[in-house]
TORKOL-4160 file (C-alpha; in steps of 0.2 Angstrom, whole numbers, padded with zeros to 4 digits, m for minus):
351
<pt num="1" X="0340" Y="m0109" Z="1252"/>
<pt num="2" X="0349" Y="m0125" Z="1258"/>
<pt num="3" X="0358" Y="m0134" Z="1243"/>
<pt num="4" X="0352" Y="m0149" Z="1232"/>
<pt num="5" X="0365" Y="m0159" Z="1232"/>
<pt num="6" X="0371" Y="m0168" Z="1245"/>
<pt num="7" X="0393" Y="m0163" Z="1243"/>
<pt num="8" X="0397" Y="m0147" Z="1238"/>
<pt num="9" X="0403" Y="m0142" Z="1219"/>
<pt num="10" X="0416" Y="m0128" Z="1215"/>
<pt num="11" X="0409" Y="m0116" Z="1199"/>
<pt num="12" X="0419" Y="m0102" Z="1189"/>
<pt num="13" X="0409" Y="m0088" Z="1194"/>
<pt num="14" X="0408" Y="m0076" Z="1180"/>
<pt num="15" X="0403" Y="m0055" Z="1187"/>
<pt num="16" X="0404" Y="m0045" Z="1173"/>
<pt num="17" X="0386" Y="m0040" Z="1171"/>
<pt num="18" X="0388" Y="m0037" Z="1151"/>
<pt num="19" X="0396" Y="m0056" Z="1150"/>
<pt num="20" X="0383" Y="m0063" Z="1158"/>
<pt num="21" X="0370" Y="m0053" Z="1145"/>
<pt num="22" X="0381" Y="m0059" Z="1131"/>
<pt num="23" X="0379" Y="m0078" Z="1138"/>
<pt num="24" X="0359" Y="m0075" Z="1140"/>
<pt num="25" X="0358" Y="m0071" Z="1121"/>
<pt num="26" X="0370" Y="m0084" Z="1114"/>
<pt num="27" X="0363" Y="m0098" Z="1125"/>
<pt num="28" X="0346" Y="m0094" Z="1119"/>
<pt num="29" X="0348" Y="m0090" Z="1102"/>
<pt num="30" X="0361" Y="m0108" Z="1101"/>
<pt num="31" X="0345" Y="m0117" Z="1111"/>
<pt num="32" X="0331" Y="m0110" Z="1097"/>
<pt num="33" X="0343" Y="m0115" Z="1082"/>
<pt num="34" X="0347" Y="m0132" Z="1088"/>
<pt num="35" X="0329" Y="m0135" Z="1094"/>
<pt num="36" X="0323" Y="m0130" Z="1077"/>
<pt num="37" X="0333" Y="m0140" Z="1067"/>
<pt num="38" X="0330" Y="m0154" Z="1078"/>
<pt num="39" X="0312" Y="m0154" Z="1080"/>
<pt num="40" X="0313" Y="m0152" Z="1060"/>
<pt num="41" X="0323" Y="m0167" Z="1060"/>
<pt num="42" X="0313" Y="m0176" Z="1071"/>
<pt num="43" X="0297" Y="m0170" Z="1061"/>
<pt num="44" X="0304" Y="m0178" Z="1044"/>
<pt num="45" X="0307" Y="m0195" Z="1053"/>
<pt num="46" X="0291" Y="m0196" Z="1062"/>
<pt num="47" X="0283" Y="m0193" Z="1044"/>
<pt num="48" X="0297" Y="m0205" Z="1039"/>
<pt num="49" X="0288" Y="m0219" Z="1049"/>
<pt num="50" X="0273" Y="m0215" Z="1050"/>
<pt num="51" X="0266" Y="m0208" Z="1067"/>
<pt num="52" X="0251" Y="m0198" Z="1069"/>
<pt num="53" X="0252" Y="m0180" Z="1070"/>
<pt num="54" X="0246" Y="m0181" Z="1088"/>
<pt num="55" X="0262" Y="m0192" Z="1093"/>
<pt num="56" X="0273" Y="m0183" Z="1082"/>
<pt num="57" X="0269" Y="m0166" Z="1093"/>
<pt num="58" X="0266" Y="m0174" Z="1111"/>
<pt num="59" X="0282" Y="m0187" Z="1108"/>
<pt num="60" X="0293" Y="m0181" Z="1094"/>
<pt num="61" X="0294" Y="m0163" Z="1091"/>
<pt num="62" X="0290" Y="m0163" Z="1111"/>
<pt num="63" X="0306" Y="m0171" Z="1116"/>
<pt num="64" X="0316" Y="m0161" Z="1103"/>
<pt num="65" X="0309" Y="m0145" Z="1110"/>
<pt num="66" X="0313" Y="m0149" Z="1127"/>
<pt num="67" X="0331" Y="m0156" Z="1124"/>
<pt num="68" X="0337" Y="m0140" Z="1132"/>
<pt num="69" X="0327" Y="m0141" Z="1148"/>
<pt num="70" X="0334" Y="m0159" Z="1151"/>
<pt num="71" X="0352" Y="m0152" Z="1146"/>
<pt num="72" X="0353" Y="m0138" Z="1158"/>
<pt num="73" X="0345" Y="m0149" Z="1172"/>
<pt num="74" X="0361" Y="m0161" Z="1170"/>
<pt num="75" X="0374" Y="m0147" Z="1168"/>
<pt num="76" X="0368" Y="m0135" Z="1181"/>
<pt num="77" X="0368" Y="m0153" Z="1192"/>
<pt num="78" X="0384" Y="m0161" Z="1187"/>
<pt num="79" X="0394" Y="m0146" Z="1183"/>
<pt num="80" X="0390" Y="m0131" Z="1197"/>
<pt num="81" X="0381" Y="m0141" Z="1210"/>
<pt num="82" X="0366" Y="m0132" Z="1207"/>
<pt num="83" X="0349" Y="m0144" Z="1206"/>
<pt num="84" X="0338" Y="m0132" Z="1213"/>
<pt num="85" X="0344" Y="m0120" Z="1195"/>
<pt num="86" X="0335" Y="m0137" Z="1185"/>
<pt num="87" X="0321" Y="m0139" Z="1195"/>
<pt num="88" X="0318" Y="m0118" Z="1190"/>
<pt num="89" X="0322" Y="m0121" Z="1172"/>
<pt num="90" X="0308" Y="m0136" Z="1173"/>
<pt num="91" X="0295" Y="m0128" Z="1182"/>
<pt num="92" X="0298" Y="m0111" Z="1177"/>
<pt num="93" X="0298" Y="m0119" Z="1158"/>
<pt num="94" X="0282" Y="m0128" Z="1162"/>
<pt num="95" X="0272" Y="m0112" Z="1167"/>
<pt num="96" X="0279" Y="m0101" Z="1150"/>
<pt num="97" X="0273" Y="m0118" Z="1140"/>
<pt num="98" X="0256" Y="m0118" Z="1149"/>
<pt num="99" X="0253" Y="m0098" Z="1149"/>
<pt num="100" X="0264" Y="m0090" Z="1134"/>
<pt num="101" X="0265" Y="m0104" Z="1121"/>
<pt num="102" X="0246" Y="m0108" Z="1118"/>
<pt num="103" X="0240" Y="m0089" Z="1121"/>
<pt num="104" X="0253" Y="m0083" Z="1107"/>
<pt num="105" X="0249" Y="m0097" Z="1097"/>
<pt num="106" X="0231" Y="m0092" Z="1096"/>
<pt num="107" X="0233" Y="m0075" Z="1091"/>
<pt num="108" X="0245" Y="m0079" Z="1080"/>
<pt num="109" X="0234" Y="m0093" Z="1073"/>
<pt num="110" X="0220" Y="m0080" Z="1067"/>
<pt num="111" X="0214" Y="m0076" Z="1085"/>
<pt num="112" X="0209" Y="m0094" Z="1091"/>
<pt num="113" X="0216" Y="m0109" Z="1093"/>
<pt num="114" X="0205" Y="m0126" Z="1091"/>
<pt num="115" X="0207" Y="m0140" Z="1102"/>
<pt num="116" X="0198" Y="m0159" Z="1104"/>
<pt num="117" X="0196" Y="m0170" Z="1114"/>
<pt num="118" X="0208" Y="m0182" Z="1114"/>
<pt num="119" X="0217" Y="m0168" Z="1119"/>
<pt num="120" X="0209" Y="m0162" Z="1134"/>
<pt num="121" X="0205" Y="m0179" Z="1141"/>
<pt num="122" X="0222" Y="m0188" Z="1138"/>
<pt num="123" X="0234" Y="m0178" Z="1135"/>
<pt num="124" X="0231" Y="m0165" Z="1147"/>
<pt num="125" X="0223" Y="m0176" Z="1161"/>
<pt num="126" X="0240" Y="m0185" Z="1159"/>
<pt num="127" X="0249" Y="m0170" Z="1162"/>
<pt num="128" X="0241" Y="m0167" Z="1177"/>
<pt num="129" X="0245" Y="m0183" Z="1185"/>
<pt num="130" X="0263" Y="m0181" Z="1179"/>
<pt num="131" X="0261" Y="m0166" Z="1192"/>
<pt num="132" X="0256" Y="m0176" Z="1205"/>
<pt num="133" X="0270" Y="m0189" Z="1204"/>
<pt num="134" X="0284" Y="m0179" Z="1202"/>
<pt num="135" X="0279" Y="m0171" Z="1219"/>
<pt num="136" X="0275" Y="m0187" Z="1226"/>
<pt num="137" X="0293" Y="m0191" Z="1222"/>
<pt num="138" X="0298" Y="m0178" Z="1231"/>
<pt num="139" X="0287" Y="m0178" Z="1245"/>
<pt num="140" X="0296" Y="m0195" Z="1248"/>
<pt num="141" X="0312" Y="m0191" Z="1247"/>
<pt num="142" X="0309" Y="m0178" Z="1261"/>
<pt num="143" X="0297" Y="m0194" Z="1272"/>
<pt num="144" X="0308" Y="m0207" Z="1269"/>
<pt num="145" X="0328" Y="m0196" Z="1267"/>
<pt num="146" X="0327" Y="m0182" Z="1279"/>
<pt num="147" X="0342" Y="m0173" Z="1280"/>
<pt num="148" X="0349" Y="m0174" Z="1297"/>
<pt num="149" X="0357" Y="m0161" Z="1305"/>
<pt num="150" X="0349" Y="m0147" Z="1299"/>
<pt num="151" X="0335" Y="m0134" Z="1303"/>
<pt num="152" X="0328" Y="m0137" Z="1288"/>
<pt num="153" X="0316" Y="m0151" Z="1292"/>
<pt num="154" X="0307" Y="m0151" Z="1275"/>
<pt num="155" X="0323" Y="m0154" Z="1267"/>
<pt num="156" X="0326" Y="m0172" Z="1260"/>
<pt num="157" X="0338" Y="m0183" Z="1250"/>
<pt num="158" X="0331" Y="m0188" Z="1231"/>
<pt num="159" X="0341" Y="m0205" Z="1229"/>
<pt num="160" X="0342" Y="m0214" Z="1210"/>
<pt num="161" X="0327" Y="m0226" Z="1217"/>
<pt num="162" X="0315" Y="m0212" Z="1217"/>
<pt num="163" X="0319" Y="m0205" Z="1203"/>
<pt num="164" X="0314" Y="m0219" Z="1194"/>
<pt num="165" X="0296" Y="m0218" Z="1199"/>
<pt num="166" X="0292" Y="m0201" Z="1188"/>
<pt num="167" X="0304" Y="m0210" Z="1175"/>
<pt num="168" X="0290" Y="m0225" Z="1173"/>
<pt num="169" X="0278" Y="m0216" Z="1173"/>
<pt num="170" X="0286" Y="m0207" Z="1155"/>
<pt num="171" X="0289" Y="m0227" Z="1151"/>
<pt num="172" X="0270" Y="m0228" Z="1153"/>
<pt num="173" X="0266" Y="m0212" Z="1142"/>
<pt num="174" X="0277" Y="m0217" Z="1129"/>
<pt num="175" X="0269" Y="m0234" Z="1127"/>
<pt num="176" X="0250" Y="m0228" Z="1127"/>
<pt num="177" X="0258" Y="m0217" Z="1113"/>
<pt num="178" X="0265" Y="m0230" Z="1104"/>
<pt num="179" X="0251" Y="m0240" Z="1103"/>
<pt num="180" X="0240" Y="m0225" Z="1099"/>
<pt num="181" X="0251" Y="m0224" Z="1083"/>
<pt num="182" X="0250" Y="m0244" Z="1078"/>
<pt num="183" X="0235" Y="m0243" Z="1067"/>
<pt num="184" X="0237" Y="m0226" Z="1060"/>
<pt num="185" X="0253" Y="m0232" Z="1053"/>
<pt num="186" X="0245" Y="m0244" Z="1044"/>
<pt num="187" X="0237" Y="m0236" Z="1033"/>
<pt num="188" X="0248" Y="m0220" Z="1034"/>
<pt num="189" X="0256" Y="m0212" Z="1019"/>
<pt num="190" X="0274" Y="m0211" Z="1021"/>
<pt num="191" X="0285" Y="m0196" Z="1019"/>
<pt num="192" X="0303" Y="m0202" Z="1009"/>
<pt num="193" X="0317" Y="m0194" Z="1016"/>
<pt num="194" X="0335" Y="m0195" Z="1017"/>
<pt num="195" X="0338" Y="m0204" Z="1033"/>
<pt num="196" X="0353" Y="m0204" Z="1036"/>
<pt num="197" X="0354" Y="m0185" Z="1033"/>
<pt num="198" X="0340" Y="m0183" Z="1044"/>
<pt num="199" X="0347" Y="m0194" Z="1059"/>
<pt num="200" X="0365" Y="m0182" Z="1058"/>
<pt num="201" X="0355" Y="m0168" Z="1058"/>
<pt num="202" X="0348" Y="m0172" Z="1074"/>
<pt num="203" X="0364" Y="m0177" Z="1083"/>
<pt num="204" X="0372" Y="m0159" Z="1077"/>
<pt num="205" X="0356" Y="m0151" Z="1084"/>
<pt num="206" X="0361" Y="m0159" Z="1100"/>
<pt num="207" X="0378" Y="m0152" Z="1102"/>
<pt num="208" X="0372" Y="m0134" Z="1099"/>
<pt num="209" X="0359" Y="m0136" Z="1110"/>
<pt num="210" X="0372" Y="m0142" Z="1123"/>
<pt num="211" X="0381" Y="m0125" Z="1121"/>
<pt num="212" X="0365" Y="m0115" Z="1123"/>
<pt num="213" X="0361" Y="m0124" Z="1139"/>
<pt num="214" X="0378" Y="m0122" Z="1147"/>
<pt num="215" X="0378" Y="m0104" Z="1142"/>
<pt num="216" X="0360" Y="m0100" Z="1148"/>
<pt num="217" X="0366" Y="m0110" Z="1166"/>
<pt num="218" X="0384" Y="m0103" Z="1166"/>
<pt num="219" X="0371" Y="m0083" Z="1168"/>
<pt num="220" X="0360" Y="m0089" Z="1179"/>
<pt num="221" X="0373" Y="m0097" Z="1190"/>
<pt num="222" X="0382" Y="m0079" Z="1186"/>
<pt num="223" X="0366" Y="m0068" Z="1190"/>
<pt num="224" X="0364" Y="m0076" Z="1208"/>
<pt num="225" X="0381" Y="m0073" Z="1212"/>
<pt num="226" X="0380" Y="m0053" Z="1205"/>
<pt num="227" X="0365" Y="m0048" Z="1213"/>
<pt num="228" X="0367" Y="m0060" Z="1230"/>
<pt num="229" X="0352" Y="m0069" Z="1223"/>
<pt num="230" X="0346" Y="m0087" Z="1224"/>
<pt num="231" X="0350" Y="m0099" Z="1207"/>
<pt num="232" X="0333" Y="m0106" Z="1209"/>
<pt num="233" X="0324" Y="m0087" Z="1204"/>
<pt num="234" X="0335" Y="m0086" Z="1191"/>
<pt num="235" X="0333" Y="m0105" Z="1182"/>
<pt num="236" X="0316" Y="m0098" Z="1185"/>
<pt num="237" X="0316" Y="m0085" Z="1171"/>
<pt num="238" X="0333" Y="m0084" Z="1165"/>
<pt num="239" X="0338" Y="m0103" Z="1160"/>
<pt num="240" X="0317" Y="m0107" Z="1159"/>
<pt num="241" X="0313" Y="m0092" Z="1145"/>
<pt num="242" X="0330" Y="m0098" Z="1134"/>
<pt num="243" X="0326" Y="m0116" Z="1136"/>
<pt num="244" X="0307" Y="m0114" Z="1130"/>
<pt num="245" X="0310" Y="m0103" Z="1114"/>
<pt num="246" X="0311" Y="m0118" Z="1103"/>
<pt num="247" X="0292" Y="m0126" Z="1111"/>
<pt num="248" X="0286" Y="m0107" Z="1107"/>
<pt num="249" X="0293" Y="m0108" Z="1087"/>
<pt num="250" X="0288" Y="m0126" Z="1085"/>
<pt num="251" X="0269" Y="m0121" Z="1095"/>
<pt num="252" X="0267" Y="m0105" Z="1082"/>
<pt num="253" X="0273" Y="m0111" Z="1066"/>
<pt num="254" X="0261" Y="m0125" Z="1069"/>
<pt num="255" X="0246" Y="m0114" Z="1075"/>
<pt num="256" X="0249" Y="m0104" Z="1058"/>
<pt num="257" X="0247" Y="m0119" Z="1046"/>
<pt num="258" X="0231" Y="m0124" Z="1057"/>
<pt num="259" X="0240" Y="m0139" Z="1064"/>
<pt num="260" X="0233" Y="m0135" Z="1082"/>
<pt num="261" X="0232" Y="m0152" Z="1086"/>
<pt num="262" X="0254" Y="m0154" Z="1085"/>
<pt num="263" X="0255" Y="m0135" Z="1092"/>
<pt num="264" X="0244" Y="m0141" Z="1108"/>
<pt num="265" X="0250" Y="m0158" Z="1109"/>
<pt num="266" X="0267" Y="m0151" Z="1110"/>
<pt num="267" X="0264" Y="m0141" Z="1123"/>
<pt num="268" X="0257" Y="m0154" Z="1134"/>
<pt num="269" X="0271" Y="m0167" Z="1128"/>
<pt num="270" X="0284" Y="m0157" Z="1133"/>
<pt num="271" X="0281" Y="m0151" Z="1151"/>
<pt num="272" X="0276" Y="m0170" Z="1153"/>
<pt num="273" X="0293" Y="m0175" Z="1145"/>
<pt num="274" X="0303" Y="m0160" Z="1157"/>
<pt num="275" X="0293" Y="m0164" Z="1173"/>
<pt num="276" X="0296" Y="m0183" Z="1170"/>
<pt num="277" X="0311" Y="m0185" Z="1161"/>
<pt num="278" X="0322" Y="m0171" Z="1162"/>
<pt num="279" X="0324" Y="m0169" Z="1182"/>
<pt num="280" X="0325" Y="m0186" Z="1184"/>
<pt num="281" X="0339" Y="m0186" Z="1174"/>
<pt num="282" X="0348" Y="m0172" Z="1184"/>
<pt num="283" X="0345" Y="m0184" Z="1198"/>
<pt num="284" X="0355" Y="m0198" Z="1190"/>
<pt num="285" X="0368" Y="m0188" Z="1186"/>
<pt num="286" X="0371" Y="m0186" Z="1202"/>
<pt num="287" X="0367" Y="m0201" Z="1210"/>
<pt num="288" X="0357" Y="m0191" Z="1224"/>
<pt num="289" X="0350" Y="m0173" Z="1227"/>
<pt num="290" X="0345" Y="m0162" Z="1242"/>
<pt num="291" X="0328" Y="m0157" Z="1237"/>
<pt num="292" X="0317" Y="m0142" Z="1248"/>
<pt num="293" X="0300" Y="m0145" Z="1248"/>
<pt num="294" X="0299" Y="m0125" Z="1255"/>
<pt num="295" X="0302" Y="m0120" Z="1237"/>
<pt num="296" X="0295" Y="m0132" Z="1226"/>
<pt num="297" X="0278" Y="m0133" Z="1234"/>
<pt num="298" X="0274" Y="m0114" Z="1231"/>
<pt num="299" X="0283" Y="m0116" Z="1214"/>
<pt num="300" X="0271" Y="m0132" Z="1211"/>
<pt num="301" X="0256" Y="m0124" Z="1219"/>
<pt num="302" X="0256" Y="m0110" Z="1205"/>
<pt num="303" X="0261" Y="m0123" Z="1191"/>
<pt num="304" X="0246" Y="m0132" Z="1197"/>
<pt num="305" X="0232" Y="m0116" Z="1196"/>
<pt num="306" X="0240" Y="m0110" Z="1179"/>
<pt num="307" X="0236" Y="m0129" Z="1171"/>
<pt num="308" X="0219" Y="m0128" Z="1179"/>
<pt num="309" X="0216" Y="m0112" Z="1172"/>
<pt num="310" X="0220" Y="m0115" Z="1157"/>
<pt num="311" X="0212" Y="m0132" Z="1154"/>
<pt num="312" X="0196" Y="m0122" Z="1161"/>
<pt num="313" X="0197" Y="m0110" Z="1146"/>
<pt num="314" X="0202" Y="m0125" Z="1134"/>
<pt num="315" X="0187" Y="m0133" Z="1135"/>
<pt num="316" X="0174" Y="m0121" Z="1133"/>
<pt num="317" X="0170" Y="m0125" Z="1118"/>
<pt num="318" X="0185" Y="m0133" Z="1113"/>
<pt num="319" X="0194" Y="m0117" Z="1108"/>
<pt num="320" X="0204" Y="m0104" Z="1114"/>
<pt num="321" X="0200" Y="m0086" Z="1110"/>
<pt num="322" X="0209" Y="m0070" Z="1110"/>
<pt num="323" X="0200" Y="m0065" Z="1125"/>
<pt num="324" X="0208" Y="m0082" Z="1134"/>
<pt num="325" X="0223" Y="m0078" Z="1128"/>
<pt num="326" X="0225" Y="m0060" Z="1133"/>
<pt num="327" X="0218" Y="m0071" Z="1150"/>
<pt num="328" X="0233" Y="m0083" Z="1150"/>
<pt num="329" X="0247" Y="m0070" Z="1148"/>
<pt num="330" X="0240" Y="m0059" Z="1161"/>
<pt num="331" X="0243" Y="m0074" Z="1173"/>
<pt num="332" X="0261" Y="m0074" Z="1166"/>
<pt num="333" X="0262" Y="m0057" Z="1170"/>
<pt num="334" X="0258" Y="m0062" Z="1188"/>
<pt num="335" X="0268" Y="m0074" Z="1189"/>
<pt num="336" X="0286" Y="m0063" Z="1185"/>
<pt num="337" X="0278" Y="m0049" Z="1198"/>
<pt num="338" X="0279" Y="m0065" Z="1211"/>
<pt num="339" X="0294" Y="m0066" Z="1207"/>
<pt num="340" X="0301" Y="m0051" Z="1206"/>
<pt num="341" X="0294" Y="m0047" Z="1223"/>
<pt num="342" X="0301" Y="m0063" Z="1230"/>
<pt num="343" X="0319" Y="m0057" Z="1225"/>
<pt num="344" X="0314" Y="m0039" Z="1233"/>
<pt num="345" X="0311" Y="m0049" Z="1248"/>
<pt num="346" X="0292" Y="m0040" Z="1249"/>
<pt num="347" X="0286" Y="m0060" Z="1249"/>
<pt num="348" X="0294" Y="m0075" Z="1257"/>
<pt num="349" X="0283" Y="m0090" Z="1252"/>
<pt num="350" X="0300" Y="m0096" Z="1242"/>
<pt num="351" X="0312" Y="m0103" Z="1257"/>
């Protein structure tokens, strides 16, 4: 795979295979703590101020759970050179979310997971066209940026410019969102809390989730280098799993009290926030990035058939059943024997 970034980085490169497990384990269980307190903190001010429980899943709790996908995006960017390790944290995240989190959330849930449809038709319909621009952005960058001097003619540079066009699209979300919560606020009973309390709770929870996101890229950059594999595979599950244990607890613990509304909503909330938000970001980190439309189109293509799939089973009858559920993690489990055989070298749709 040709790089991301358009100068080259120097990393520590770590080799020892038990270190590497060590930072695999910290980093995740640093990004589930930190994401939990901070989607409880979030939770408590969203009550606080009155938003509906939709917003609070699909903005709030959302953004808090997905803190670590934009984290590791900007570190793996700024600190080892590595884009394409964010762009496989994001889309690897974004097929767990869209697979594991709602399939364990029904059977943990009593077997079935309710939905509505509100849910189907804005949120997830919303999600589907945040797919579209962010490959629109980089289908762009590739048309308009081509990288010269190369053989890799579907290589192209992402400027700051054009990552600002999945950026507005967030801006758009947020304010559909926010005056989706205006007249429930009204008439909303507020939840007293001790603000302040809450709001340095939240920042803490950002500075352990910062640990856990370099830890989780400092192994995957690690991984690739051991086994003479590509960053990309390894954002794909390594960084991607760590980085989508706190959506998973938030999705659950939701399910179980039969808030499906906030455990679905977040779902959809936060691979619209990672997809929009959070390699965008990497972007502006770095002023510019080499992207490969060779390996994000595949990785898009199966993102785009698991959301289809699953919007297909969510709205028969607005549930999702055990059966379904068994249906969506059988698709995960294709997904990790792609890529297992991708790293075999017995496929080579991943450039």
């Amino acid at each position: 795979m040709t790089g991301f970034l358009s100068h080259d980085f120097v990393h520590p490169h770590v080799s020892s295979l038990p270190l590497l497990i060590l930072f695999t384990v910290v980093g995740s269980a640093l990004a589930w703590k930190g994401g939990d307190y901070l989607v409880r903190s979030s939770e408590r001010l969203g009550g606080h101020y009155g938003l509906p429980p939709v917003v609070q899943g699909a903005v709030i709790a959302a953004v808090g759970s997905s803190f670590p996908e934009l984290s590791s995006t900007v570190i793996a960017t700024l600190r080892y050179g590595a884009f394409e390790l964010g762009v496989g944290a994001v889309i690897g995240s974004a097929v767990y979310n869209i697979l594991v989190i709602p399939a364990v959330s029904a059977l943990a849930g009593e077997g079935r997971l309710a939905s509505n449809r509100d849910l189907v038709y804005k949120e997830a319909q919303f999600y589907l066209l945040s797919l579209a621009v962010l490959l629109l952005a980089f289908t762009l960058s590739v048309l308009y940026n081509p990288v010269e001097g190369t053989d890799a003619t579907l290589d192209g540079t992402m400027t700051w410019l054009l990552a600002l066009v999945p950026l507005s699209l967030y801006g758009l979300y947020v304010f559909i969102q926010y005056h989706d919560s205006v007249d429930h606020r009204r008439t909303a009973r507020r939840r007293p809390v001790a603000v302040g309390k809450q709001w340095a709770i939240l920042a803490g929870s950002l500075v352990v989730i910062l640990a856990g996101a370099e830890l989780l890229v400092r192994a995957a950059v690690g991984f690739g280098d051991l086994f003479g594999t590509s960053t990309f595979l390894w954002g794909l599950t390594v960084v991607a799993a760590g980085t989508s244990i706190p959506d998973t607890f938030v999705s659950v613990a939701a399910a179980r009290v039969g808030n499906a509304s906030v455990s679905l909503a977040n779902v959809f909330g936060s691979n619209v926030f990672a997809l929009l938000v959070a390699l965008p970001a990497g972007v502006l980190a770095a002023g510019s990035v080499v992207v490969d439309l060779g390996t994000v189109v595949p990785m898009m293509t199966f993102l785009t058939f698991a959301s289809v799939a699953f919007f297909a089973v969510l709205r028969t009858e607005l549930l999702l059943t055990t059966r379904e559920s068994y249906l969506l993690l059988g698709l995960y489990g294709v997904f990790i024997a792609w890529l297992v055989a991708e790293s075999a070298g017995v496929t080579a749709f991943l450039r």
